[in-house]
C-alpha angles and dihedrals in degrees: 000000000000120000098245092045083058098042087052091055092049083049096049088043095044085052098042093051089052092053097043087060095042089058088044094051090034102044109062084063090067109055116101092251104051096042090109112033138116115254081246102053083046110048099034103018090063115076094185085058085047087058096045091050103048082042093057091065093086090052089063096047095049092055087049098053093040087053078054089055089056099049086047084054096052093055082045097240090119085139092042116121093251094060085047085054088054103045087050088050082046096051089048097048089043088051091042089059089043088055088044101051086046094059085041085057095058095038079063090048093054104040084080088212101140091204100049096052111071090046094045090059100045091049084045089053091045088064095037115062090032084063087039085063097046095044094053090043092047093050087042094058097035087058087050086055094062088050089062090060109261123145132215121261 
């Protein structure tokens, strides 16, 4: 892959990653219940938000393994045993999002709360089968790493 096709990606990561934590810090000040709560009632006194952002951890350290990866790309060692290391980590991370939005889901179910519920699972869906994606493509890449004659380490 050329250099400045790799450089673009990282850029597009590195930005992706900002304004994925500036949703995460701007959007609980939008929902009708917290309107009009204190920073404090709304970042410690939720205990949903507590599990998305603890969730969202994954997602971090997949982009920044994924901006690894690209940086792995660029020096052509996209089959090396590093980059093997980092799809594995990828695929976790995507699974363990999979897993997370899975349990969300069910929070939601269960919170027996009739408006909530339609919007919770699409927006469940909407981080799903992005990080299902990413968890086939990841595996895929980490077996052909193991093609190319990498070992495990």
């Amino acid at each position: 892959m050329r250099r400045i096709t790799t450089t673009l990606l990282q850029s597009l990561i590195a930005l992706l990653g900002i304004a994925a934590l500036a949703f995460l810090l701007w959007e609980p000040h939008l929902e009708g219940r917290n309107a009009q709560a204190s920073w404090t009632e709304i970042y410690f006194g939720d205990s949903f938000l507590a599990f998305i952002y603890a969730d969202s951890t994954a997602f971090f350290v997949g982009l920044h393994r994924t901006f690894r990866v690209l940086g792995l790309v660029r020096r052509e060692r996209t089959f090396s045993v590093e980059a093997a290391k980092d799809y594995r980590t990828i695929r976790n991370c995507a699974l363990l999002l999979v897993a997370s939005v899975a349990i969300g889901g069910i929070l939601i179910l269960e919170s027996g709360d009739p408006e909530d519920t339609p919007a919770g699972l699409f927006l469940s869906l909407i981080v799903a089968l992005p990080s299902i994606v990413v968890a086939v493509t990841a595996g895929t890449l980490d077996h052909q790493c193991h093609g190319h004659g990498s070992s495990e380490a």
